[in-house]
C-alpha positions in Angstrom: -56.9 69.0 -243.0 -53.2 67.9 -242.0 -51.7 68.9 -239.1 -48.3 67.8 -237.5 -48.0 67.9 -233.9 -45.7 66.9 -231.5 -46.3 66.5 -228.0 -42.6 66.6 -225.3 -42.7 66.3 -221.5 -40.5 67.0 -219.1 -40.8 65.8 -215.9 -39.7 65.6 -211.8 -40.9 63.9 -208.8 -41.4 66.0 -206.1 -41.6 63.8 -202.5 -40.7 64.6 -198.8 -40.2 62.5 -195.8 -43.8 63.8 -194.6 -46.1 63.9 -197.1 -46.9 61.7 -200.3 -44.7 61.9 -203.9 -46.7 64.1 -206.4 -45.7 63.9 -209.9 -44.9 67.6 -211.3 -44.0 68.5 -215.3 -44.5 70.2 -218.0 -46.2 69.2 -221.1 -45.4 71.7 -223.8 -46.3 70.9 -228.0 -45.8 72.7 -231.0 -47.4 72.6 -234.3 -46.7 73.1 -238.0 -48.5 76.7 -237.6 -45.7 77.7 -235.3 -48.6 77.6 -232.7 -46.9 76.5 -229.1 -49.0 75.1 -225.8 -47.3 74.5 -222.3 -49.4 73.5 -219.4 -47.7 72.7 -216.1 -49.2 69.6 -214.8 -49.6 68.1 -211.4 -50.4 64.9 -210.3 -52.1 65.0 -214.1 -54.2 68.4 -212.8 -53.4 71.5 -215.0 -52.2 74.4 -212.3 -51.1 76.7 -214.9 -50.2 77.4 -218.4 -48.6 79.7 -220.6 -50.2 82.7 -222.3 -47.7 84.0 -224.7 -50.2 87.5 -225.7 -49.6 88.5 -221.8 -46.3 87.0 -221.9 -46.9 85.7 -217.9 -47.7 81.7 -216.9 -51.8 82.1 -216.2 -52.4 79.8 -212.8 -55.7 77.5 -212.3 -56.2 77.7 -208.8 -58.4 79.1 -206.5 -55.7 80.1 -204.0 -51.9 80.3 -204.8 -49.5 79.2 -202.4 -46.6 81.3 -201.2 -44.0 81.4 -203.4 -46.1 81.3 -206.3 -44.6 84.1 -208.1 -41.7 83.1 -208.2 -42.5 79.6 -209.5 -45.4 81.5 -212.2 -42.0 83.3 -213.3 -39.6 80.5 -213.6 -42.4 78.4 -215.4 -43.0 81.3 -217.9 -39.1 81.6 -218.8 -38.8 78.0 -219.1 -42.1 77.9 -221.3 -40.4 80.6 -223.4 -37.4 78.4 -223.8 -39.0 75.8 -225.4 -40.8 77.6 -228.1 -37.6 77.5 -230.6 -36.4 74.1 -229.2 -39.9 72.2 -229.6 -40.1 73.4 -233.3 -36.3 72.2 -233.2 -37.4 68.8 -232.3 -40.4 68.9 -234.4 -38.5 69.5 -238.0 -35.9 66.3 -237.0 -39.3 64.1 -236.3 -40.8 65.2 -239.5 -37.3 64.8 -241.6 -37.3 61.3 -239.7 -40.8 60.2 -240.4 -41.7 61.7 -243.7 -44.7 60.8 -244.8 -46.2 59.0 -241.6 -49.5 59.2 -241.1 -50.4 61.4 -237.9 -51.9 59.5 -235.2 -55.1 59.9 -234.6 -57.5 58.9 -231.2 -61.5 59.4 -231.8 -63.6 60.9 -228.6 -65.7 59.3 -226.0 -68.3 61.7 -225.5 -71.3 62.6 -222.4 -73.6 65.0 -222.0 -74.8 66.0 -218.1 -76.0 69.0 -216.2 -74.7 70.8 -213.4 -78.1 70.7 -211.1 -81.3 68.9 -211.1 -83.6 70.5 -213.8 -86.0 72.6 -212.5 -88.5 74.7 -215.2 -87.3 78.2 -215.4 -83.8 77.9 -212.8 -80.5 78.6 -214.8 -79.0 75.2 -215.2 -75.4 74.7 -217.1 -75.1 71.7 -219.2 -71.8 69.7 -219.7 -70.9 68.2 -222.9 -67.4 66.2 -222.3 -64.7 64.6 -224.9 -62.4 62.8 -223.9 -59.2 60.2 -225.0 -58.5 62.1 -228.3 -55.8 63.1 -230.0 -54.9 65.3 -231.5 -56.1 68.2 -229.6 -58.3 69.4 -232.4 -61.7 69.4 -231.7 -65.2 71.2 -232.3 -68.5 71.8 -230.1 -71.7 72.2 -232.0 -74.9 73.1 -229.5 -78.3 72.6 -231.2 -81.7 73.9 -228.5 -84.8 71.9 -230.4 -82.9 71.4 -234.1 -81.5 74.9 -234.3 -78.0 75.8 -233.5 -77.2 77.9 -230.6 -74.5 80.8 -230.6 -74.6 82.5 -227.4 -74.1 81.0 -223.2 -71.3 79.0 -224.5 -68.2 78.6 -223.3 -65.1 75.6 -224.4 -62.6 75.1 -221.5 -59.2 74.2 -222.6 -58.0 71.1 -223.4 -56.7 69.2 -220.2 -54.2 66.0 -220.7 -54.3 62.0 -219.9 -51.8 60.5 -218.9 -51.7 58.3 -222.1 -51.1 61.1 -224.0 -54.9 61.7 -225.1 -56.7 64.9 -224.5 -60.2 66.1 -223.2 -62.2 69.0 -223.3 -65.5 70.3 -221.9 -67.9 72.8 -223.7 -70.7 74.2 -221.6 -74.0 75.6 -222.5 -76.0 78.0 -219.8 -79.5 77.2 -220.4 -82.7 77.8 -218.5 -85.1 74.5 -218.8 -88.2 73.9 -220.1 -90.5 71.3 -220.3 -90.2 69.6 -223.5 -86.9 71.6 -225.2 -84.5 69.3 -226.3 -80.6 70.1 -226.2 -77.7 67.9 -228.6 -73.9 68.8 -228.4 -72.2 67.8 -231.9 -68.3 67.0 -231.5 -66.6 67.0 -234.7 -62.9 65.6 -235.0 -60.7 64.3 -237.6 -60.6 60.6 -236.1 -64.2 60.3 -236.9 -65.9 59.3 -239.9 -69.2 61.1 -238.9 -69.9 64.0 -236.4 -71.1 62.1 -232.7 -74.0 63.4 -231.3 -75.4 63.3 -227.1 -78.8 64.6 -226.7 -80.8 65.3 -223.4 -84.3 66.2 -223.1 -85.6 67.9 -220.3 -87.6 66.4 -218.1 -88.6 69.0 -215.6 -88.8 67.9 -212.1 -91.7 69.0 -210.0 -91.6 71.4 -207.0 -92.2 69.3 -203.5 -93.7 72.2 -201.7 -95.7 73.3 -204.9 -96.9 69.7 -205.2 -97.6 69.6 -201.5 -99.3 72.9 -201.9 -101.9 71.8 -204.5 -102.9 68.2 -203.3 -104.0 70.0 -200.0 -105.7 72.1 -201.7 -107.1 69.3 -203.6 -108.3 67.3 -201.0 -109.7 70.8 -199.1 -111.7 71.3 -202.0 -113.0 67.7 -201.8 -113.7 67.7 -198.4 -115.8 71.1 -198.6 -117.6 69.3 -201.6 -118.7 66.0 -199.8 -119.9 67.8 -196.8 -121.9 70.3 -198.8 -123.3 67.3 -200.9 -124.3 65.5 -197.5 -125.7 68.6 -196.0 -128.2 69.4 -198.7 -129.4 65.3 -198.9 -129.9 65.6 -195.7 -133.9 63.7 -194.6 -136.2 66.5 -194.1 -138.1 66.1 -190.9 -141.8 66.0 -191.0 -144.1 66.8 -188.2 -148.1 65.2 -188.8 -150.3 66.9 -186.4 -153.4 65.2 -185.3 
């Protein structure tokens, strides 16, 4: 499957005689499906983006500063704006370049958790692409050779600064010993689907390990005195 895409960014530095520069833009694209994405970036962290449905900029912070609503408004009309003049710029890059093949980037892919594995505690695994383009891309979750449909979630794509992409999918799992997990990421850069698999290897319990080696050596220690107690030389008294 084709699909045209073109990425525009627009950009400001913003510095003061106190504190460092930090980089702050907008990275809006547009595609052939009249489909349009605009993040604002900072310092290449997405802090926001656009959601078109609730027509309002969506931030990605924990805490928003003060005057962030009027920024979260002024970012949403500008994201508006550039809906008619990305697909503008789009149909002259097309007329341009007819024919050109798209460029395309294939993933680097890892697979991790979020904790230590521990049999039967809720663990999140991570399965990361990154340095693609374009931003089309597709997690497949496989639990012991059969696929897996629910406790998964795919974050939105974040940017490089190269122009690549990455994305996370995440898989809510509880471990257990022996179960093997694979991520599948499918993209049109690749010849053949790439695969990360990780097998859980279920780390043991200090305090339960503690617990049974005392026990252990108790029940050893009861065993070699009751073995020496009953071979103990019976006494014998000869009477003349």
């Amino acid at each position: 499957m084709s699909l045209t895409a073109l990425l525009l960014i627009t950009g400001a530095v913003c510095a003061s005689s106190t504190t460092p520069s930090h980089v702050f833009h907008f990275i809006y694209g547009c595609y052939e499906t009249d489909d349009v994405r605009v993040d604002l970036v900072v310092d290449e962290d997405t802090i926001g983006y656009a959601d078109f449905n609730k027509q309002e900029m969506v931030w990605r912070l924990p805490y928003v500063p003060s005057g962030g609503k009027d920024l979260k408004k002024e970012a949403f009309k500008f994201a508006r704006n550039s809906i008619a003049h990305c697909h503008s710029v789009l149909a002259k890059a097309k007329k341009a370049d007819h024919g050109s093949p798209l460029h395309q980037e294939p993933p680097d892919i890892s697979i991790y958790t979020r904790y230590k594995s521990e049999e039967g505690v809720l663990n999140t695994l991570f399965c990361s692409a990154n340095h693609f383009y374009p931003p089309t891309i597709n997690f497949t979750w496989t639990k012991n050779g059969v696929e897996v449909t629910e406790g998964l979630l795919n974050l939105r794509f974040s940017h490089n600064k190269d122009g690549t992409f990455r994305r996370i999918s995440t898989l809510s799992f509880t471990p257990q010993r022996g179960d093997v997990y694979s991520c599948r990421v499918s993209h049109e850069a690749l010849e053949r689907p790439l695969v990360m698999t990780w097998e859980s290897r279920i780390q043991r319990n200090p305090a339960r390990v503690f617990f049974f080696a005392s026990l252990l050596l108790c029940l050893a220690g009861i065993g070699t005195g009751f073995y020496f107690f009953t071979k103990k030389p019976k006494l014998c008294c000869v009477c003349r």
